[in-house]
C-alpha positions in Angstrom: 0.0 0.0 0.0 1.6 3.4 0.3 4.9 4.2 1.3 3.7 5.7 4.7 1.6 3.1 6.0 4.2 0.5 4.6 6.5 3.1 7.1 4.0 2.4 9.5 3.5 -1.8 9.4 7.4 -2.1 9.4 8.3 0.5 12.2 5.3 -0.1 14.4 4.6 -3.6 13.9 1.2 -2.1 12.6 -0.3 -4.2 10.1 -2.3 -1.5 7.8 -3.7 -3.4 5.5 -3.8 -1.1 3.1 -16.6 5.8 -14.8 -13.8 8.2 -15.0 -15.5 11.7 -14.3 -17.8 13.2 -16.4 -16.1 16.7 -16.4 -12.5 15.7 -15.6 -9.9 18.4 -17.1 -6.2 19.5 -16.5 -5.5 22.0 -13.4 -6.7 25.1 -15.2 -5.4 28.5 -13.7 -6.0 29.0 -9.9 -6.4 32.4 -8.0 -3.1 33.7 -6.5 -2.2 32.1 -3.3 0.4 33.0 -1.0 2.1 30.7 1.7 3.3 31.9 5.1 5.4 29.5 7.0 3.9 29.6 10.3 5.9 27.6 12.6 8.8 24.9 11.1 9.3 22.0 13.3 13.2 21.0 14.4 11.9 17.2 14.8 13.4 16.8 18.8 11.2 18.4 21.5 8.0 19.8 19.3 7.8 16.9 16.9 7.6 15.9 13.5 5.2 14.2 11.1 2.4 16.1 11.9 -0.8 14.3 11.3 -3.7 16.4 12.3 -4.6 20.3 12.5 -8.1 21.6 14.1 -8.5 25.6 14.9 -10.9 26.9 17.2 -13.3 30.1 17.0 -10.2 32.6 18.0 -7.8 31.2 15.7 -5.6 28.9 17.4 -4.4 25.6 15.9 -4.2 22.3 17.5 -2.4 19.3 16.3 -0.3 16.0 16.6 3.1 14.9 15.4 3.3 11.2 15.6 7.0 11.3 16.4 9.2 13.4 18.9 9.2 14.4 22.2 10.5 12.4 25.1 13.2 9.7 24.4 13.4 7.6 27.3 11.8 4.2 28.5 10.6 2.4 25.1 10.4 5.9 22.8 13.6 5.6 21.8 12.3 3.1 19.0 10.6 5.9 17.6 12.6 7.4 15.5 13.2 10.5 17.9 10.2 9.9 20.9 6.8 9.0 21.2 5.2 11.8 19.9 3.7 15.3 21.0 0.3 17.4 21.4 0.8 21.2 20.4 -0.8 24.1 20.1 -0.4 27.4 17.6 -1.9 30.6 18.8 -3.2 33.6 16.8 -0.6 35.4 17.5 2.0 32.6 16.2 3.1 31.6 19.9 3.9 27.7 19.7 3.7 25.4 22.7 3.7 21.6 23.4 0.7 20.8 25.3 1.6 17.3 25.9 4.6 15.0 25.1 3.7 10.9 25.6 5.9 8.8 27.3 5.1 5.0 26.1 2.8 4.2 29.2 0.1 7.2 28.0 0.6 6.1 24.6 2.8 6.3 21.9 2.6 7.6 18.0 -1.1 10.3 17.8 -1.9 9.6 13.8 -5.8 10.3 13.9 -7.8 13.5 14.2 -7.8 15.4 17.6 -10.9 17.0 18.5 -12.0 19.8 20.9 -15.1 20.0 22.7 -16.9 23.5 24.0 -14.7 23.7 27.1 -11.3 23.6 25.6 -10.5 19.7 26.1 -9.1 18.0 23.5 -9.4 14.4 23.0 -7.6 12.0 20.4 -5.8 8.5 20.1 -2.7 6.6 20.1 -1.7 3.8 17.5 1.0 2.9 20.1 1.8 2.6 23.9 -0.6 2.0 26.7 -0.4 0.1 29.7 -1.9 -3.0 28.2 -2.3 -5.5 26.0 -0.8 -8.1 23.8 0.9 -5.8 21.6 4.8 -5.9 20.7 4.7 -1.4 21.0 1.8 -1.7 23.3 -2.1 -1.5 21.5 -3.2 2.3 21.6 -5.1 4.7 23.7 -7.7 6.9 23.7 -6.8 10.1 26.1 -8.4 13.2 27.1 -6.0 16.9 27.4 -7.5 19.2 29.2 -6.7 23.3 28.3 -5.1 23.3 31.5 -2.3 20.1 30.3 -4.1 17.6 32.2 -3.8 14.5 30.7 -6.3 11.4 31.5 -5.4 7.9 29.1 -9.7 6.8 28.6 -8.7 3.5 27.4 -6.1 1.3 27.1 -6.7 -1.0 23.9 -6.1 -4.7 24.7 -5.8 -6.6 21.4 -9.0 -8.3 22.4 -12.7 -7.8 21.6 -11.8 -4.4 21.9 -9.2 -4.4 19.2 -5.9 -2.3 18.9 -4.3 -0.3 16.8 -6.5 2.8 16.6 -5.4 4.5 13.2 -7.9 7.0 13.6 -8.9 9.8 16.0 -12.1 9.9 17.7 -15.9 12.1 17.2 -18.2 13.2 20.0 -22.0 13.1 20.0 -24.3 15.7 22.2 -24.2 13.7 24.9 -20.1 13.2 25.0 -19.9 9.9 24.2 -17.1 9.3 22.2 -16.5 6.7 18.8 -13.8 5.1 17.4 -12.3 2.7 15.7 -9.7 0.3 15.6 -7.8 -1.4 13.0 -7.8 -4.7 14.4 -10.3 -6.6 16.5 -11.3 -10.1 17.4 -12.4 -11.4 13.6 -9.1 -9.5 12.7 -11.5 -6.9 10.2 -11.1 -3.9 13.3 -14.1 -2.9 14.9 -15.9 0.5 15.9 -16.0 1.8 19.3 -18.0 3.9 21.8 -16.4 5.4 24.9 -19.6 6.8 26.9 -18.5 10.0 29.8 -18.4 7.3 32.6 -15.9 5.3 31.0 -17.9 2.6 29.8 -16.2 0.7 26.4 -19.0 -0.7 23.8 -17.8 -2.4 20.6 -20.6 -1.4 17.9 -19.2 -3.3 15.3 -16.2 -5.8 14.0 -15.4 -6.0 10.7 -15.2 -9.2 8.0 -13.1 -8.8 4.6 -16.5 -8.9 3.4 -18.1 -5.5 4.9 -14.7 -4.2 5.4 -11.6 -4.2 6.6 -9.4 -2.5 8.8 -11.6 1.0 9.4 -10.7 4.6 9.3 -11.5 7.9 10.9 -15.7 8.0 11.6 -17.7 10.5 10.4 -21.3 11.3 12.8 -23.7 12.7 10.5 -26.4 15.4 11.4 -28.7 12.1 10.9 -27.1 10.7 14.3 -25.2 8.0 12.5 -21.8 7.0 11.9 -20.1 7.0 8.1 -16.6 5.6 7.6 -14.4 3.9 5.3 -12.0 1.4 5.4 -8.7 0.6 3.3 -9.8 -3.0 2.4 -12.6 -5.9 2.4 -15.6 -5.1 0.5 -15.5 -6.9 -3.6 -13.1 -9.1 -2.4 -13.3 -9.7 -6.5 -10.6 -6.8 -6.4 -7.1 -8.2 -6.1 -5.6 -4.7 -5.8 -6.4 -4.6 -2.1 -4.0 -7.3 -0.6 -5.7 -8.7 1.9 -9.3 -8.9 -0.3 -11.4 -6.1 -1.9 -10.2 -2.3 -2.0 -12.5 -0.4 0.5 -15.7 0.5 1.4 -17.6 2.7 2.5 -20.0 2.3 5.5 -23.2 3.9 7.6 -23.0 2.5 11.2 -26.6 3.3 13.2 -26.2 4.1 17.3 -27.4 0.2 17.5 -24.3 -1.4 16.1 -26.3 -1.8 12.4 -23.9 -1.6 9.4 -25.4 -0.8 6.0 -22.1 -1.0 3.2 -22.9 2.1 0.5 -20.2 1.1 -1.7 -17.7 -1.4 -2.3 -14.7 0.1 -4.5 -13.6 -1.8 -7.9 -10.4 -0.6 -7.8 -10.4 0.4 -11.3 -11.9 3.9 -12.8 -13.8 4.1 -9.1 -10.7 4.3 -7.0 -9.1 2.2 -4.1 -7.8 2.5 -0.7 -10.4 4.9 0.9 -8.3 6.1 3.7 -9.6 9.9 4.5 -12.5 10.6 7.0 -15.4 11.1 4.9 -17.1 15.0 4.6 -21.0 15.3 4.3 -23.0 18.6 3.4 -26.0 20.2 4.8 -28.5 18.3 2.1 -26.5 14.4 3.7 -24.4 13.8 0.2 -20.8 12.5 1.6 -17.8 13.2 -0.1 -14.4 11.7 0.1 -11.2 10.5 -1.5 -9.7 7.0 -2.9 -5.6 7.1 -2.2 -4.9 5.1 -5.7 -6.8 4.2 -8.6 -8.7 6.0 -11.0 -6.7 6.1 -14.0 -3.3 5.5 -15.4 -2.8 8.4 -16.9 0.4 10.7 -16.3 2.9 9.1 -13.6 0.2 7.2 -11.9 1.5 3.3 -12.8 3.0 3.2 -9.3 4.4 0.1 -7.4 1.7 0.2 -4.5 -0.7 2.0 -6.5 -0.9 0.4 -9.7 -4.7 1.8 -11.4 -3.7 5.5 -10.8 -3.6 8.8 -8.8 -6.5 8.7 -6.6 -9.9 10.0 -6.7 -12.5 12.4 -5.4 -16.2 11.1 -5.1 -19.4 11.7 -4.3 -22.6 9.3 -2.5 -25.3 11.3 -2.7 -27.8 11.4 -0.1 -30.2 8.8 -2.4 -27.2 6.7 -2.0 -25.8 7.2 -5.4 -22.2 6.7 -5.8 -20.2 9.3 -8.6 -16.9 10.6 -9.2 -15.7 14.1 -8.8 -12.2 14.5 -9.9 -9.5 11.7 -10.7 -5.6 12.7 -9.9 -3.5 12.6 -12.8 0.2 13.7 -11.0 0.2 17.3 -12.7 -3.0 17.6 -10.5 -1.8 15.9 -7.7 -1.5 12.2 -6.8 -1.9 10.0 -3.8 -4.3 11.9 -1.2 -3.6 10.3 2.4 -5.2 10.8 5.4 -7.0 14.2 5.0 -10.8 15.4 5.8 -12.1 17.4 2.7 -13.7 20.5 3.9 -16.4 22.5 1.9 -17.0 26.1 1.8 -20.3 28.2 1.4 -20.1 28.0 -2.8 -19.5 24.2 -2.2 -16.4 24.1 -3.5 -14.1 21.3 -2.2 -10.6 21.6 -0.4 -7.9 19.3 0.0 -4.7 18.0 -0.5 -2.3 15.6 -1.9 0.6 14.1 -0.3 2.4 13.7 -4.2 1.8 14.8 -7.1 2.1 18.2 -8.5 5.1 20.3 -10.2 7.6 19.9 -7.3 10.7 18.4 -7.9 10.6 15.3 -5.3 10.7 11.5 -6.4 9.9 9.2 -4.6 10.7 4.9 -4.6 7.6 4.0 -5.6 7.6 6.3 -8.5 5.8 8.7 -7.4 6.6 12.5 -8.5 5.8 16.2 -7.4 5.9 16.8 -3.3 1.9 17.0 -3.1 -0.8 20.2 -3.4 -3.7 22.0 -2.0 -6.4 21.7 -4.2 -9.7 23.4 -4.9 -13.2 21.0 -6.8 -16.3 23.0 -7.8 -19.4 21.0 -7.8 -19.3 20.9 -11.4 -15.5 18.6 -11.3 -13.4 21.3 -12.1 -9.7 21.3 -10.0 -7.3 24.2 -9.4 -4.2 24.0 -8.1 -3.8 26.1 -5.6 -0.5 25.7 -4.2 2.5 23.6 -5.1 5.1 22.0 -2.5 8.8 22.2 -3.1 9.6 20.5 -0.1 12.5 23.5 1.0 11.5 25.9 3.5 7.4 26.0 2.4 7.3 22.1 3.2 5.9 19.2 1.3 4.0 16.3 1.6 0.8 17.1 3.2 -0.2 14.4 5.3 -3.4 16.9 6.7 -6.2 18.2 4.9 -6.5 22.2 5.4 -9.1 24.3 7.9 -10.4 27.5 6.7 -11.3 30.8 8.2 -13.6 33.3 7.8 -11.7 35.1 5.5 -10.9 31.9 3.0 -7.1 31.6 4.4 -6.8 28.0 4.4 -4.2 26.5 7.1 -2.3 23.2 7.1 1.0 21.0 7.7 3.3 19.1 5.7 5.6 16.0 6.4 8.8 17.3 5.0 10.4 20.7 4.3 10.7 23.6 6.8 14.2 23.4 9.0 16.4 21.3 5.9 18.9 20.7 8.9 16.6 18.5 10.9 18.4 15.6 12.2 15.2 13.3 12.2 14.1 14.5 8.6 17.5 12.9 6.9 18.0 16.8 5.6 14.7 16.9 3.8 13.2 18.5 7.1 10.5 17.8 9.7 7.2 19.9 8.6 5.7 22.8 8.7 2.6 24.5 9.6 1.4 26.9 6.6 -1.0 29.6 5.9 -2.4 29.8 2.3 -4.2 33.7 1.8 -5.9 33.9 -1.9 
C-alpha cells in the first residue's frame, strides 16, 4: 500500500492493511495564493510528522506529530520519541501541550478533537499500559486546556481491538467513537467510549463488509459514516488482503449498511480519509490510488492511478468528482475534505504536482492543495517544493472566515533536521488567496 503506511507496518509492527468523471480536465489556472510558514518543526522536542490540524473560533491551531518528544523508557524506538500534542496561537506563539511517554501512549496519527470547554481528545496507535501488543495497543486520552492528561482507554488486542489508526468524534451527549484497525475477527471494529468510562464495541469488521476501518464520520442524521482501506468486492485483487474499501453507515445500534464497495479500477481504491458530508446528507471523500493510469500514476503500491474524489449522494448514489492525474496531484492520504459556502471542495495531496521530489515507488511532485467546484473542475492552488514552504501534506486544510486555508506538511521547513534525513520535519502553513 503506500509508502507511509508500509513506514507504518514495518516500524510499528502495525499491520495496515492497506466511470472516469464526467467533467475531468487539467488544473486550469488558480487564484493567487500566498504561503506563510507559520511555525517549522526541528523534529526533537515539538515533533515531527504532523498528522492532524483543528483551529478553534479565535484562531488557534491544535495538532499532533506522531513522532518526537520524550526519548526515554521504550520511545527511543521511535525514530526520535513518542510523539507530542501542540498548540499554535493567533498570535503565532507555539507550545507543546503534551509529550507521551510510552505508558500514556505512543505515535497520535488520527484526528484530535475539541469539545466547547477547551478539552481535546484523540488517540494513540501505540503505547498504553496493556495489551498483547509488541509497541503496546493504543489509547484513547483526554487533554485538558489546563495540560491535564487522562489515558480513557487502554486497547487490549481483544474484543476491543488495537491499533486505533484514527482519532475519535463526540456526540451531544459526549460519548465518544472510534475505531480500531484490528479486532477479534481480525476486520477492526468500531467503538464507543460513553463520559463514565464505559467501552461498547458497535461493530467488527469481516473482509467482506470491510476491513481495517478509518476515521468515523457522525452525520447530522445521528449516524456513523466511515471507510476502510480493504474488504468489500473481495473480487478486487488490488487490495492485498481482499477487496479495495468501502464505504459504510453504522446506526447508534451497532447496524452496518455498506454504500459502496470500490472496484479498484476507474472508481478508485484504498479509501483512507474521514469522509465529509454537506448540509443536504451527500458525503464526499477520496480514494488514495486508482482512478486512471494516466500521467505518472502506474506506481508500485498503487498500480490503477492517482487517486480519486467522489461523491454518495444522499439517495445513496455513488459518482466521481475529480480523478488525480500527478500534474494535479496524486496520492491523497489521510486528510478530511472541507467544503466552503459556494460548495467548492478543499484538499490536498501528499504527491503529485510540479515539485521536484521523487519518490521509490515512482511517485513524482511533493503534493498540493487543491480546490473541486461541484461541477468537477480542480485548481491547483499551491505547489510543495519541499525547502522551507514544506511538502508532503499528510493533513487536509481548515479555513477561516476570511478563506485563508491552514495546514502542515511532512517534509520541508528546518532542511537541517536531524530526524528528517536533511529533507526537514514539517511545517505548519498559511495559504491567503
Amino acid at each position: 500500500m503506500k509508502r507511509a503506511l508500509r513506514l507504518l507496518a514495518a516500524i510499528l509492527a502495525v499491520c495496515i492493511l492497506a466511470v472516469l468523471t464526467q467533467a475531468q480536465i487539467q488544473p486550469h489556472s488558480a487564484p493567487s495564493y500566498e504561503e506563510k510558514v507559520l511555525h517549522a518543526f526541528n523534529g526533537t522536542s515539538d515533533g515531527w510528522v504532523t498528522t492532524s490540524l483543528i483551529r478553534d473560533v479565535k484562531g488557534n491551531l491544535y495538532g499532533a506529530n506522531m513522532w518526537g518528544g520524550y526519548l526515554g523508557d521504550g520511545c527511543n524506538i521511535f525514530f526520535t520519541g513518542c510523539g507530542t500534542v501542540f498548540e499554535l496561537t493567533a498570535a503565532g506563539k507555539f507550545k507543546v501541550l503534551h509529550t507521551f511517554s510510552y505508558l500514556d501512549g505512543a505515535v497520535p496519527f488520527g484526528n484530535l478533537i475539541r469539545d466547547a470547554s477547551g478539552n481535546l481528545y484523540g488517540t494513540t496507535i501505540d503505547g498504553g499500559r496493556s495489551g498483547d501488543c509488541d509497541s503496546g495497543c493504543g489509547v484513547v486520552f483526554k487533554l485538558t486546556p489546563r495540560g491535564q492528561f487522562t489515558t480513557l482507554h487502554n486497547f487490549t488486542n481483544g474484543s476491543d481491538g488495537a491499533y486505533p489508526l484514527a482519532g475519535v468524534v463526540m456526540d451531544a451527549a459526549g460519548n465518544l467513537y472510534g475505531a480500531a484497525q484490528n479486532g477479534a475477527s481480525g476486520g477492526g471494529v468500531v467503538f464507543e467510549l460513553t463520559p463514565s468510562g464505559d467501552f461498547h464495541v458497535l461493530h467488527s469488521f469481516d473482509k467482506n463488509d470491510g476491513f481495517a476501518p478509518n476515521g468515523l464520520l457522525l452525520g447530522a442524521d445521528g449516524n456513523l459514516y466511515g471507510t476502510t482501506n480493504s474488504g468489500g468486492d473481495l473480487s478486487c485483487s488490488t487490495g492485498g488482503s481482499g477487496g479495495c474499501g468501502v464505504v459504510y453507515k453504522l446506526d447508534k445500534a451497532g447496524t452496518e449498511t455498506v454504500l459502496y464497495r470500490f472496484k479498484g479500477t476507474s472508481d478508485g481504491l484504498f479509501p483512507v480519509s474521514p469522509l465529509f458530508m454537506d448540509k443536504a446528507g451527500n458525503l464526499f471523500g477520496t480514494a488514495e490510488a486508482g482512478g486512471n493510469k494516466k500521467g505518472h500514476c502506474n506506481l508500485s503500491d498503487a498500480p490503477s492511478g492517482c487517486g480519486t474524489v467522489f461523491k454518495i449522494d444522499s439517495a445513496g448514489k455513488f459518482s466521481l468528482l475529480f480523478t488525480f492525474d500527478s500534474a494535479d496531484g496524486a496520492e491523497p492520504f489521510t486528510g478530511q475534505l472541507i467544503q466552503d459556502s459556494q460548495g467548492d471542495l478543499f484538499g490536498t495531496t501528499s504527491a503529485g504536482g510540479n515539485g521536484k521530489c521523487t519518490y521509490t515507488d515512482g511517485a513524482t511532485g511533493c503534493g498540493v492543495v487543491f480546490k473541486i467546484t461541484s461541477a468537477g473542475k480542480e485548481s491547483v492552488l499551491y505547489n510543495f517544493k519541499r525547502q522551507s514552504d514544506g511538502g508532503v501534506p499528510y493533513t487536509g486544510v481548515v479555513e477561516d472566515s476570511k478563506g485563508n486555508l491552514y495546514g502542515t506538511t511532512v517534509y520541508g521547513g528546518h532542511l537541517s533536521c536531524t530526524p528528517g534525513s536533511g529533507e526537514g520535519c514539517g511545517v505548519i502553513f498559511e495559504l491567503k488567496p
